[in-house]
C-alpha beads as a LAMMPS data file, in Angstrom:
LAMMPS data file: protein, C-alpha beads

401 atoms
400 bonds

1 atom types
1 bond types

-500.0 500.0 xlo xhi
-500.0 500.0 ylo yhi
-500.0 500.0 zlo zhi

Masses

1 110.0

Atoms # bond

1 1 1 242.024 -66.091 190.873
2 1 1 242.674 -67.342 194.416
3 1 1 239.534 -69.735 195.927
4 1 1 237.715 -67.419 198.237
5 1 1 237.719 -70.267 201.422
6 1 1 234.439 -69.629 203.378
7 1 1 235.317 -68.437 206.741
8 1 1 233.878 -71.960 208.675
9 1 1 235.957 -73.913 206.444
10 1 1 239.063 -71.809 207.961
11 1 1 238.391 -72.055 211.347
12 1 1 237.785 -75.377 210.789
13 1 1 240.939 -76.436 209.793
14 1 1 243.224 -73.373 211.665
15 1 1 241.583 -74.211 215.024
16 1 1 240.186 -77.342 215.219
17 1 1 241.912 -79.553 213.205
18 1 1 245.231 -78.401 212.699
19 1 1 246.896 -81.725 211.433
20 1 1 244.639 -81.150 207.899
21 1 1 245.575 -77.810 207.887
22 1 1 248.671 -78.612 205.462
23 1 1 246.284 -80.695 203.357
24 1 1 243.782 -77.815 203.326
25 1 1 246.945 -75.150 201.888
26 1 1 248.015 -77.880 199.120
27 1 1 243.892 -78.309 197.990
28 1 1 244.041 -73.986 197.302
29 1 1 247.447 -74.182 195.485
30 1 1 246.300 -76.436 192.914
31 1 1 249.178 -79.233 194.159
32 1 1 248.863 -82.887 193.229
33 1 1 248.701 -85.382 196.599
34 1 1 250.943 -87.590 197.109
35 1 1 251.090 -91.380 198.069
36 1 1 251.990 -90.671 201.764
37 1 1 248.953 -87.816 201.767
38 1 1 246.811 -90.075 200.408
39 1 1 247.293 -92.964 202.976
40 1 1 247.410 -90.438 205.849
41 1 1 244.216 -89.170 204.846
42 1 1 242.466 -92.552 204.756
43 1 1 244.257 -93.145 208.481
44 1 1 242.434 -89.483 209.688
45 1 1 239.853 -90.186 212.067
46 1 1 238.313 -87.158 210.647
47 1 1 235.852 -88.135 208.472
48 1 1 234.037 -84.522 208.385
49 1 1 237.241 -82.851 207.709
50 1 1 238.338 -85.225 204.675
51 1 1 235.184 -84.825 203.526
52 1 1 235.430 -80.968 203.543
53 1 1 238.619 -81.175 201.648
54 1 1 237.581 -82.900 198.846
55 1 1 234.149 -81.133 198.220
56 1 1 236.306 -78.069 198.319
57 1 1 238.503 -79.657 195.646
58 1 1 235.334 -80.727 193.747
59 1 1 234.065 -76.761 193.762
60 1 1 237.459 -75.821 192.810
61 1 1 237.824 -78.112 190.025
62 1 1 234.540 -77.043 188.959
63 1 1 233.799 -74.243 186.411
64 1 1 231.886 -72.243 188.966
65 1 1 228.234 -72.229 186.790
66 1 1 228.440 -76.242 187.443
67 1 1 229.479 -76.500 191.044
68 1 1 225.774 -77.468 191.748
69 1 1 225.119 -79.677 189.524
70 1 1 224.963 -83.496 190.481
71 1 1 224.947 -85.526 187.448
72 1 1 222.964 -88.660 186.193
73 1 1 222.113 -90.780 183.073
74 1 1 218.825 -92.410 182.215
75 1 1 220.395 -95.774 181.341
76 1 1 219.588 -98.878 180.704
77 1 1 221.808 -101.907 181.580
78 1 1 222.432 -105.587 179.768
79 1 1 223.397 -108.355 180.857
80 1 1 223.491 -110.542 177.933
81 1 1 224.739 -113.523 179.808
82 1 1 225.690 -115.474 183.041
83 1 1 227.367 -118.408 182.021
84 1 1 230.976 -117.693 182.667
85 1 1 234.667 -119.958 182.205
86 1 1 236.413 -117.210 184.786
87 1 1 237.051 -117.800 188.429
88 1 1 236.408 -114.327 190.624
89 1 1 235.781 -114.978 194.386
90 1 1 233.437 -111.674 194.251
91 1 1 231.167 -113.159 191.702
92 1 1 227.743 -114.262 192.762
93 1 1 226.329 -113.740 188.982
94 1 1 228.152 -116.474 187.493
95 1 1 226.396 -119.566 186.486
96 1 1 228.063 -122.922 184.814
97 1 1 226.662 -123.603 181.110
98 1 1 224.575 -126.869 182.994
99 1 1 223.078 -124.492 185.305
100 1 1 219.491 -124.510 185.322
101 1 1 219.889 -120.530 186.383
102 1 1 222.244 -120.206 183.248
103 1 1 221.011 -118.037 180.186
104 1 1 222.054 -116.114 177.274
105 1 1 220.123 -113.582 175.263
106 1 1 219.162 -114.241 171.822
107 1 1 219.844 -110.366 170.689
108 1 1 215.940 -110.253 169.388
109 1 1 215.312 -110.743 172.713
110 1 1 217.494 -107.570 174.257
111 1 1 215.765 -105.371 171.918
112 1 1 211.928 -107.139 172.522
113 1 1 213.031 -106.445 176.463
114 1 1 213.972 -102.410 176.116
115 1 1 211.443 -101.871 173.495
116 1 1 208.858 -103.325 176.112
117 1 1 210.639 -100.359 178.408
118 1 1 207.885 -97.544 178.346
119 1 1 210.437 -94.909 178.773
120 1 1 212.851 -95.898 176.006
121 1 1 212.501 -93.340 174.364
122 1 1 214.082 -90.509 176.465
123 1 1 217.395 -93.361 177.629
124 1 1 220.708 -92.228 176.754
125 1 1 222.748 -94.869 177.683
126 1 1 223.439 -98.715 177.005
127 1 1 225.658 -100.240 179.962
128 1 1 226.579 -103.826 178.531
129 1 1 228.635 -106.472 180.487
130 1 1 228.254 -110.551 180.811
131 1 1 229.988 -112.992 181.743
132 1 1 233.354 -114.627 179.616
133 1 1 231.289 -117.065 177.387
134 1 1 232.327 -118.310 174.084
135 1 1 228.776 -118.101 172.661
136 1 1 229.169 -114.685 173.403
137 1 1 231.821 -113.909 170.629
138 1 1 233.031 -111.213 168.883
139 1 1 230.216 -111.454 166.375
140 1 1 227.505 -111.652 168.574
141 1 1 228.869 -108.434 170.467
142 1 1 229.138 -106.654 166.985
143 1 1 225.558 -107.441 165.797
144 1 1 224.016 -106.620 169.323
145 1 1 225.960 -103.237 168.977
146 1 1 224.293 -102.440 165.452
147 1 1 221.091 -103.719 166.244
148 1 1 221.295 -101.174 169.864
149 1 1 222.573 -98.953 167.181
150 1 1 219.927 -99.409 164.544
151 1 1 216.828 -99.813 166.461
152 1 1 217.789 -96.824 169.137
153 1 1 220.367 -94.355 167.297
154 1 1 219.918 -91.750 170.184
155 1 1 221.192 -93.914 173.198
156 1 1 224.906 -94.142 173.375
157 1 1 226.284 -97.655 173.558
158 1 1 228.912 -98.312 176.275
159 1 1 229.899 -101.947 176.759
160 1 1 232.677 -103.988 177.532
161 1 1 235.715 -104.176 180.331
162 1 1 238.512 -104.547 179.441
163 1 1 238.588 -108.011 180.824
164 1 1 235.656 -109.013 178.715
165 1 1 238.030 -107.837 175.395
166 1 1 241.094 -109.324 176.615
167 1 1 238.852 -112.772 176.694
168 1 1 237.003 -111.837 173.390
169 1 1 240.758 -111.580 171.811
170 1 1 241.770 -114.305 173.015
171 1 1 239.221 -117.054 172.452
172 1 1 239.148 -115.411 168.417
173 1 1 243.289 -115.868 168.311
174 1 1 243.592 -111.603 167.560
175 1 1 245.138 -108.607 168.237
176 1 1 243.212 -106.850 170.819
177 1 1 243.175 -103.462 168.797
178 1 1 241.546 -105.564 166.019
179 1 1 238.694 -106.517 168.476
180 1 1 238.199 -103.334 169.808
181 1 1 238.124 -101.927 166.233
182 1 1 235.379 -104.423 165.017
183 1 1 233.364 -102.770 167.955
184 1 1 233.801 -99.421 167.617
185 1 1 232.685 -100.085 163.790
186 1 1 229.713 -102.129 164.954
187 1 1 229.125 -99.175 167.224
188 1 1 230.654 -99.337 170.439
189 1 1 230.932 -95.924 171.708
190 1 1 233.120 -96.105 175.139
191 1 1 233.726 -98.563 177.919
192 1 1 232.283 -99.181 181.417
193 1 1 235.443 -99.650 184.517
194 1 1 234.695 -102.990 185.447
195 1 1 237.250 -105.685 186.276
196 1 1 239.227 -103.439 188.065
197 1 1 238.785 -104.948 191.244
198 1 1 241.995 -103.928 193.717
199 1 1 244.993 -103.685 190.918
200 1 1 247.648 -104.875 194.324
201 1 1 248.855 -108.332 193.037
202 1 1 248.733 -109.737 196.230
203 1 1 244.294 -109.245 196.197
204 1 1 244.746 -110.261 192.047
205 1 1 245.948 -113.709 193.281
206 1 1 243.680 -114.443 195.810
207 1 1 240.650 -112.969 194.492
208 1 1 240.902 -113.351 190.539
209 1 1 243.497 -115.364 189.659
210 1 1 242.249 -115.837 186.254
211 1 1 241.870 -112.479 185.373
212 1 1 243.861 -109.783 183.523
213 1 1 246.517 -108.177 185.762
214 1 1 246.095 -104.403 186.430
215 1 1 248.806 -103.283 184.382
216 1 1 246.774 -104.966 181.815
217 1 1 243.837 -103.500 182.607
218 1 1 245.471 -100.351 182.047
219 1 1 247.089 -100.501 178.806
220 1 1 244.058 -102.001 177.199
221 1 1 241.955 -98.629 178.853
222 1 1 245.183 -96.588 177.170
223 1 1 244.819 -98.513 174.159
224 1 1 240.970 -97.445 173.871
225 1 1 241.178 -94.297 174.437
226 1 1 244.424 -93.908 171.576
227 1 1 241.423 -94.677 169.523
228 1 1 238.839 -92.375 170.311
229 1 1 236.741 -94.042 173.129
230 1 1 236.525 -92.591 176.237
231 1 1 235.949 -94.893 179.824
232 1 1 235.285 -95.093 183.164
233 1 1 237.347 -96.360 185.532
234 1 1 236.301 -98.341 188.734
235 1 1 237.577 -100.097 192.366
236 1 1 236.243 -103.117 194.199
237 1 1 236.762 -102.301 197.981
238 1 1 235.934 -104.634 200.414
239 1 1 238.071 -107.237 199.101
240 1 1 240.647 -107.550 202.002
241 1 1 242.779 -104.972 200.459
242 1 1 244.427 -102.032 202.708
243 1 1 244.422 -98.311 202.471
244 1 1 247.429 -98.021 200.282
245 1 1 246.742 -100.940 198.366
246 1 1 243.853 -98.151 197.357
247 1 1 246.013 -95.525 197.042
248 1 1 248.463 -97.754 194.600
249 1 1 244.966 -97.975 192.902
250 1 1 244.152 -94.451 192.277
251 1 1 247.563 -93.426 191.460
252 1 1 247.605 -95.893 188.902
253 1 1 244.542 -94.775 187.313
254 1 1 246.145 -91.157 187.598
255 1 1 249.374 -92.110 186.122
256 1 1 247.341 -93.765 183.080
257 1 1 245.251 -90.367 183.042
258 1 1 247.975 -88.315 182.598
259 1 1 249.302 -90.477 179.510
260 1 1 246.204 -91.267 177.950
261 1 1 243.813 -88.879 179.152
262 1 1 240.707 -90.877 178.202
263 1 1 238.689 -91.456 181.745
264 1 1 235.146 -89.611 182.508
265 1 1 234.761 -90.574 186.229
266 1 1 235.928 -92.575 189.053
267 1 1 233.490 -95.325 190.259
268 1 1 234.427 -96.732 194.231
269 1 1 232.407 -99.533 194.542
270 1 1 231.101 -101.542 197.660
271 1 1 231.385 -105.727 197.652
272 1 1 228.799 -107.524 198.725
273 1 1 228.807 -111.551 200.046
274 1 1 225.894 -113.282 199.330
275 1 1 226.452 -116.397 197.368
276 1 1 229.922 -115.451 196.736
277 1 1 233.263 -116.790 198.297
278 1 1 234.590 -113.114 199.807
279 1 1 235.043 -113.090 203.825
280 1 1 232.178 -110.653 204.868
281 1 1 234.525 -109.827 207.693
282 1 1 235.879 -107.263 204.997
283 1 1 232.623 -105.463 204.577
284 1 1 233.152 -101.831 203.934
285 1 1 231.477 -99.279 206.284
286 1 1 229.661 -96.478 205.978
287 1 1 232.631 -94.397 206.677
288 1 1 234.844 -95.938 205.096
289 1 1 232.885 -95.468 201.818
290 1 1 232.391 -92.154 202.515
291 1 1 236.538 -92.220 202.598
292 1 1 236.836 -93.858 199.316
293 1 1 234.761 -90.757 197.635
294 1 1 236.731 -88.190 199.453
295 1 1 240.203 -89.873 198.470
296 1 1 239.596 -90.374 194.850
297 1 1 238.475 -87.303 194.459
298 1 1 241.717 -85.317 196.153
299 1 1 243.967 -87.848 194.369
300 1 1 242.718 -88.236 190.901
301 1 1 242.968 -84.585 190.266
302 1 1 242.855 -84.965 186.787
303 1 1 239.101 -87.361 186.338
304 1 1 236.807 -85.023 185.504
305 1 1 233.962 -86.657 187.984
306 1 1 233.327 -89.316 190.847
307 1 1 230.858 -91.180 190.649
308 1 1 228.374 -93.006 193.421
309 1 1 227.292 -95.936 191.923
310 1 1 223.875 -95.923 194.064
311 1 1 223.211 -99.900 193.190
312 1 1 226.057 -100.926 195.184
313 1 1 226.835 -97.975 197.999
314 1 1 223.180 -97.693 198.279
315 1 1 220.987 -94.762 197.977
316 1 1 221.496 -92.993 201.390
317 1 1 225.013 -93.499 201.527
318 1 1 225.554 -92.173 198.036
319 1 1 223.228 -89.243 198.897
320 1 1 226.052 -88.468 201.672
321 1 1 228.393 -88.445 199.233
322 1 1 227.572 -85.510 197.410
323 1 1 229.348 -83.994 200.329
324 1 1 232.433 -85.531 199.980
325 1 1 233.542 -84.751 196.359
326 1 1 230.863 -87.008 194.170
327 1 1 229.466 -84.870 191.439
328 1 1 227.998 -88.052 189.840
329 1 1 224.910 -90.502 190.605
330 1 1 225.322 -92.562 187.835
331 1 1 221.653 -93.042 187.086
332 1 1 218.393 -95.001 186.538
333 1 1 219.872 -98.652 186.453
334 1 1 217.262 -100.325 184.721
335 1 1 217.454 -103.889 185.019
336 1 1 220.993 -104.625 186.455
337 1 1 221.653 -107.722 187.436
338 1 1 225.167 -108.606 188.607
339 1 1 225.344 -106.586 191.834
340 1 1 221.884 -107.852 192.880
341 1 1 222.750 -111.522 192.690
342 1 1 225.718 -110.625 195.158
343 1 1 222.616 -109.655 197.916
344 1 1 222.668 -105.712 197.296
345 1 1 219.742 -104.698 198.657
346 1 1 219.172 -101.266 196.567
347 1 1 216.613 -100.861 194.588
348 1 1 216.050 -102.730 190.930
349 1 1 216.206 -99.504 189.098
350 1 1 215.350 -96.017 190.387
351 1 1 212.532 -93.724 188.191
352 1 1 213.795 -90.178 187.119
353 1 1 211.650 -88.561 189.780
354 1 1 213.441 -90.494 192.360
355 1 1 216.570 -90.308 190.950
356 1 1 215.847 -86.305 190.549
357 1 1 214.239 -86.519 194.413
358 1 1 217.454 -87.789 196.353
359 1 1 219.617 -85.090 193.972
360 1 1 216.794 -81.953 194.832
361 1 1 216.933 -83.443 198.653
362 1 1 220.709 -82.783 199.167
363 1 1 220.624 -79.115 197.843
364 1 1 222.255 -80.085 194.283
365 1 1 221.023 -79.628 191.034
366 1 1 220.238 -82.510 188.825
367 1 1 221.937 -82.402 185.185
368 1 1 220.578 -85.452 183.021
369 1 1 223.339 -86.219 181.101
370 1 1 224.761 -88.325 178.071
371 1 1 227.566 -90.925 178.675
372 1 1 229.983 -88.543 177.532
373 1 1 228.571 -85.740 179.854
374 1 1 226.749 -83.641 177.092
375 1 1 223.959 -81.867 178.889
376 1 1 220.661 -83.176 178.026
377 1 1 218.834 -81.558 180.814
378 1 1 218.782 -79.329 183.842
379 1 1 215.921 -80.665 185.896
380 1 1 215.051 -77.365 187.614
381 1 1 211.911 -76.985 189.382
382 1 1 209.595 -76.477 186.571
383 1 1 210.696 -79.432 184.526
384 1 1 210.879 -81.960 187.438
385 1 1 206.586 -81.548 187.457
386 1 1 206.600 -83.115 184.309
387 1 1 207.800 -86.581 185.733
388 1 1 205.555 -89.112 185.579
389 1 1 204.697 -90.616 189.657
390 1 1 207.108 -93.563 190.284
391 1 1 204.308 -96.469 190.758
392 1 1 202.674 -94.720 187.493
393 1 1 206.153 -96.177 185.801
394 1 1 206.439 -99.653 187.549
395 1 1 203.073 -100.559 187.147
396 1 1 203.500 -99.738 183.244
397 1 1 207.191 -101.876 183.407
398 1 1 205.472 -104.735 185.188
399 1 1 202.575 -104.972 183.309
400 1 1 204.610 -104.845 180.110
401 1 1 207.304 -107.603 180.924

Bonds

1 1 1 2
2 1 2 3
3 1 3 4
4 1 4 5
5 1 5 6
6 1 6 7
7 1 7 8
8 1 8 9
9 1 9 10
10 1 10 11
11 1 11 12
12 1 12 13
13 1 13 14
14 1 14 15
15 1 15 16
16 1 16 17
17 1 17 18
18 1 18 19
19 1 19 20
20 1 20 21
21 1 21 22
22 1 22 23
23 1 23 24
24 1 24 25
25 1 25 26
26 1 26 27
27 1 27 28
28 1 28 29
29 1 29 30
30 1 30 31
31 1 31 32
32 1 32 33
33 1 33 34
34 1 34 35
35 1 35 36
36 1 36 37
37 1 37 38
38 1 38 39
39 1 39 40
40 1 40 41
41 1 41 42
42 1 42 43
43 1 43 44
44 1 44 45
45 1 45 46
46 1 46 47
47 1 47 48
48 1 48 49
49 1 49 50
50 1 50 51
51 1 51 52
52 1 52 53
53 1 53 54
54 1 54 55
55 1 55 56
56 1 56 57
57 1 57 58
58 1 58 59
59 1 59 60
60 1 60 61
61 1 61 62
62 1 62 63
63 1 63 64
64 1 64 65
65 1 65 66
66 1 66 67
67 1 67 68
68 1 68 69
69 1 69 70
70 1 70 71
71 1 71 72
72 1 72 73
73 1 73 74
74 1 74 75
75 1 75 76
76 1 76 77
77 1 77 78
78 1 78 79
79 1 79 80
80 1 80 81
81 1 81 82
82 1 82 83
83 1 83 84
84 1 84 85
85 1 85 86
86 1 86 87
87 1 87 88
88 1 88 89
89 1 89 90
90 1 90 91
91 1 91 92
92 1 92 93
93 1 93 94
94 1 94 95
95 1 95 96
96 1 96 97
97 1 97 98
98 1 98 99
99 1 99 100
100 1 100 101
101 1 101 102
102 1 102 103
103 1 103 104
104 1 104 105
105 1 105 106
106 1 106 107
107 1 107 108
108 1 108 109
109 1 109 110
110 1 110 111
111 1 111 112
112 1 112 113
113 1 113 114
114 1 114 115
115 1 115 116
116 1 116 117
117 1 117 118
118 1 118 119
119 1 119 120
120 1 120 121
121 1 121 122
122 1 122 123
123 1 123 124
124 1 124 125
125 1 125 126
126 1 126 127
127 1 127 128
128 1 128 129
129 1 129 130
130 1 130 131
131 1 131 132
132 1 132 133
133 1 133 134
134 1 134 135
135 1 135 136
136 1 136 137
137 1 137 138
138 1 138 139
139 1 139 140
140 1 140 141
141 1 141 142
142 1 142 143
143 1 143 144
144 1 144 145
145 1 145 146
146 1 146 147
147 1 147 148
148 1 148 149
149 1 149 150
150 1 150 151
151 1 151 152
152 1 152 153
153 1 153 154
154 1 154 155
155 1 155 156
156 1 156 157
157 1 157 158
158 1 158 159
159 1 159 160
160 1 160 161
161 1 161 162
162 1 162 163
163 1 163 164
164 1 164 165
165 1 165 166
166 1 166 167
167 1 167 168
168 1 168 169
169 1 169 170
170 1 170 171
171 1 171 172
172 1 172 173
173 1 173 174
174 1 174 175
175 1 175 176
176 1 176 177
177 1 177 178
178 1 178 179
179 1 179 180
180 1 180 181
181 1 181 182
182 1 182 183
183 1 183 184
184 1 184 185
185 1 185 186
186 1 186 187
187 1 187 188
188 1 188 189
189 1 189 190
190 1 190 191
191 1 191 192
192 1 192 193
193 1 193 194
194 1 194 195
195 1 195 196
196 1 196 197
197 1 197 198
198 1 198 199
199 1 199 200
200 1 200 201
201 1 201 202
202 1 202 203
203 1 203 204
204 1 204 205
205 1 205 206
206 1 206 207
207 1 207 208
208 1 208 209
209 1 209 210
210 1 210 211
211 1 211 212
212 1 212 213
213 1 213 214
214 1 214 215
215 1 215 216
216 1 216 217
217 1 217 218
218 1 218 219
219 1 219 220
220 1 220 221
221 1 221 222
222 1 222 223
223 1 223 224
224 1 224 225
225 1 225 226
226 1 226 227
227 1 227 228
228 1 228 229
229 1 229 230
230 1 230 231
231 1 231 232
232 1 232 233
233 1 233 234
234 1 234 235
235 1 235 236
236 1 236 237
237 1 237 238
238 1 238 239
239 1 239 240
240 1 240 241
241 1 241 242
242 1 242 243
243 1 243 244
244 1 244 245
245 1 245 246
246 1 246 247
247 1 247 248
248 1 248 249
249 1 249 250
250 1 250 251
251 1 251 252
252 1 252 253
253 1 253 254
254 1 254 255
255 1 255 256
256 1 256 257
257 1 257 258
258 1 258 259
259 1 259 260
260 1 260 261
261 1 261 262
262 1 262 263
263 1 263 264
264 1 264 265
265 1 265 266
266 1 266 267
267 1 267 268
268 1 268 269
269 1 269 270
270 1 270 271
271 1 271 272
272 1 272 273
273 1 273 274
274 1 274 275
275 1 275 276
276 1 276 277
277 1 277 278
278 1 278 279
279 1 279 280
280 1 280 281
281 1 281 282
282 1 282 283
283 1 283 284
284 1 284 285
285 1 285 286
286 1 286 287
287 1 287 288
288 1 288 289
289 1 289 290
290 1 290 291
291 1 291 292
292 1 292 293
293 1 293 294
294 1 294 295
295 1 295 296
296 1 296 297
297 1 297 298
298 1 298 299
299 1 299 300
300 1 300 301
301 1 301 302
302 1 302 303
303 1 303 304
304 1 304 305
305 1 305 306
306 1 306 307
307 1 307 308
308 1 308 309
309 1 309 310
310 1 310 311
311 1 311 312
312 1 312 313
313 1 313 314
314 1 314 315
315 1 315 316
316 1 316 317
317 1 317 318
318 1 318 319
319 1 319 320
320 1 320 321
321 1 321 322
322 1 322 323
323 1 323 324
324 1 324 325
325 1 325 326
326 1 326 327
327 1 327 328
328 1 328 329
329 1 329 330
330 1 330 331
331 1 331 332
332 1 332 333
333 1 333 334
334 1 334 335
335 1 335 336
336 1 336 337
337 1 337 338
338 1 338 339
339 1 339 340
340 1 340 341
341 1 341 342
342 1 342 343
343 1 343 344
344 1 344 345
345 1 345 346
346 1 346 347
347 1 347 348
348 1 348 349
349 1 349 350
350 1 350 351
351 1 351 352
352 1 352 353
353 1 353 354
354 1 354 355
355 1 355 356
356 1 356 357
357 1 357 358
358 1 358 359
359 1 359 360
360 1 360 361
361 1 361 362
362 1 362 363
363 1 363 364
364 1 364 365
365 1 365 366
366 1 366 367
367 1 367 368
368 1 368 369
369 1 369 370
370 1 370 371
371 1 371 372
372 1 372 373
373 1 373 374
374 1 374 375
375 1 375 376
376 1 376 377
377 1 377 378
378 1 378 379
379 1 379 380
380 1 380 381
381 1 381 382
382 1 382 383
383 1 383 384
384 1 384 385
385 1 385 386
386 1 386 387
387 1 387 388
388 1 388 389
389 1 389 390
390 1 390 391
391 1 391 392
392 1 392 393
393 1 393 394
394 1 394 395
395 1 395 396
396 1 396 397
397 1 397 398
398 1 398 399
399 1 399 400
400 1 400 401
């Protein structure tokens, strides 16, 4: 049946802004954007009308009982180290083994932490990535994942880039489908998007020479999902890369898509510069941000979500997005670490009533979630009153670690 196009969204484009007119007639027939649309679109001084365009391809996409919903995990993230042999420019988590900042988790210690967590009992989600440390081996990733397993069977346990496996492979001498398979066995259940970045060479070199190439990135992401995980994909912006180096990017990911079919959601991400060795002279703005959202989600027509990750676009920023094709907030963020140490200056964590709050606030519906998208719960009205008072929470957290 043929999208009924509210009549301001028609004048808008038929009178106003006639140049994203043809943009507007390729979103209603369904048809795939190309390259040269994509890169036009992210040279369009129009930020409203981009914006419009991909919410309406959001809605479209959309069966039409979810096209309100907005939706968000309670998770929980580890970090089990930050001693790290790589080399990124980005990183400002990294730490030297000799570094009296350096640590890594004794896994009794990752379960004392969450079990210390007063809400631990309602998470649904395990978001695990460290640094590329030998003492962080294939074993000690397989018994963390059964202990996460054993001691909290109803949280789902995502962990991993791609990067970290292709390192795990290679310091143990195996095949990388033997690693993965270990994991999923130990109970690995799908993989985060990091280490990404900007899949254009030319940033590769500059920025992380050490690291995988993209077209590695991909196949091990294709290789995955071949055996029954699904993953997110991500992009570091704000690397010195250029609108169609960002474009290349997403078409990639679409192009693997299409082959492998594995990828939940799209993740833009922000860099930051503190303590890093990144020019801040490429620091992303607000509307370019608000681009990367709007892009991704015309482009990658066939990832079922974009995602704001809040910790590093920030909360008010990723509230915006909602408007500009994100259907995803990603979620409560307990206890990350990495994009703090870069200077992020969002919040360490969010509660479920503010999570719930900023969703309410933008005229969405929030949908608590599992990692694989499962419905958990509809926080209407009525159930948000149950939520326990933010400072009720933190003072609990604090007093308990």
């Amino acid at each position: 049946m043929p999208y009924d196009v509210p009549d301001y969204i028609d004048a808008y484009f038929t009178h106003q802004h006639d140049s994203l007119k043809p943009y507007l007639d390729k979103v209603l027939a369904g048809e795939r954007f190309t390259y040269d649309d994509a890169v036009h679109l992210y040279n369009s001084p129009d930020l409203l009308g981009v914006g419009m365009l991909a919410d309406l391809a959001r809605k479209i996409r959309t069966p039409e009982a979810e096209q309100a919903y907005v939706w968000w995990v309670h998770n929980y993230h580890i970090n089990p180290t930050n001693i790290c042999e790589d080399t990124c420019h980005f990183c400002s988590f990294k730490k030297g083994p000799a570094s009296p900042h350096a640590y890594f988790w004794a896994i009794d210690k990752v379960i004392a932490d969450i079990h210390a967590y007063p809400e631990k009992d309602t998470l649904r989600e395990f978001h695990i990535v460290a640094g590329h440390y030998k003492g962080a081996d294939l074993a000690y990733y397989a018994d963390l994942f059964k202990a996460l397993r054993k001691e909290f069977p109803h949280v789902n346990v995502k962990g991993l880039t791609a990067a970290e496996l292709d390192y795990i492979a290679k310091i143990e001498a195996l095949p990388i489908e033997q690693v993965i398979q270990t994991l999923i066995d130990a109970g690995l259940q799908a993989l985060p998007g990091g280490g990404a970045e900007v899949f254009a060479e030319r940033i590769r070199k500059e920025v992380c020479p050490g690291k995988i190439t993209g077209e590695e990135w991909l196949d091990i992401h294709g290789l995955a999902h071949s055996m029954g995980l699904k993953s997110n994909a991500t992009m570091l912006a704000g690397l010195g890369e250029t609108p169609e180096e960002r474009v290349a990017h997403m078409i990639s990911l679409r192009e693997q898509q299409d082959k492998s079919g594995g990828f939940l959601s799209f993740i833009p991400l922000n860099c930051y510069y503190e303590g890093n060795r990144i020019n801040p002279k490429y620091a992303l703005t607000g509307f370019e941000n608000l681009k990367n959202f709007a892009v991704s989600r015309l482009v990658l027509d066939n990832f079922p979500h974009i995602k704001a990750f809040w910790i590093h676009i920030g909360e008010k920023i990723s509230q915006v997005g909602l408007n500009f094709g994100v259907d995803d907030i990603d979620g409560t963020v307990i206890q990350e670490k990495i994009a703090h140490a870069a200077g992020t200056q969002s919040s360490q964590g969010l509660t479920m009533r503010q999570l719930t709050h900023l969703i309410r606030q933008s005229g969405r519906l929030p949908v608590e979630r599992d990692a694989f998208y499962n419905i958990v719960k509809v926080w209407d009205e009525v159930a948000m009153q149950d939520l326990v008072p933010a400072q009720v929470l933190k003072k609990a957290y604090s007093k308990s670690t």
